[in-house]
C-alpha positions in Angstrom: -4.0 7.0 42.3 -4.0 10.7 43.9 -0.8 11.3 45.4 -1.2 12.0 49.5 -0.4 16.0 50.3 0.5 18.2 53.1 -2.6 19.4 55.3 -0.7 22.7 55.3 1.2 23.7 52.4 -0.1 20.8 49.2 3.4 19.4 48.9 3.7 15.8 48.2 3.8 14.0 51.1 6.9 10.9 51.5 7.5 8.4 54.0 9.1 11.0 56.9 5.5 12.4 56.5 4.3 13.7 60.3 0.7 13.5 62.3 -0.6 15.7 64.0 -3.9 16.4 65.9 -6.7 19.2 64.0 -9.9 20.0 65.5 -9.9 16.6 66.8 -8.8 14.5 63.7 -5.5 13.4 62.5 -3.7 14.9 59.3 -0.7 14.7 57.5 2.1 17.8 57.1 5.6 17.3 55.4 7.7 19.0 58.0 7.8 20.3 61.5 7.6 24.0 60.1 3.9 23.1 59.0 3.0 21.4 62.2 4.0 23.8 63.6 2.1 26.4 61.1 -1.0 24.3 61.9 -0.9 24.1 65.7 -0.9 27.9 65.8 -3.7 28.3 63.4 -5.4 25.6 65.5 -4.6 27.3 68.5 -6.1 30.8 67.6 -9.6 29.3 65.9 -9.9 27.9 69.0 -9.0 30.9 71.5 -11.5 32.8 69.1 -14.1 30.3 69.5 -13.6 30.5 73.2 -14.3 34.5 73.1 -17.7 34.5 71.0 
């Protein structure tokens, strides 16, 4: 069985794993620091799709 990794950074994820919300699906990050990481890249794909 494939271990389960982080959405941002490909560490192994444990049970203190955290959701969060990407382009309208749900993934899994190992910390706050890469939900955090993730909501910002999130938030500038998006601002850039907003300017095209």
């Amino acid at each position: 069985m494939n271990p389960k990794t982080c959405a941002a950074c490909d560490c192994e994820l444990d049970q203190q794993s955290i959701k969060v919300k990407l382009g309208g699906k749900a993934v899994e990050v190992c910390c706050e620091e890469c939900a955090t990481a993730l909501g910002e890249a999130e938030a500038a794909r998006t601002s850039a799709k907003a300017e095209k």
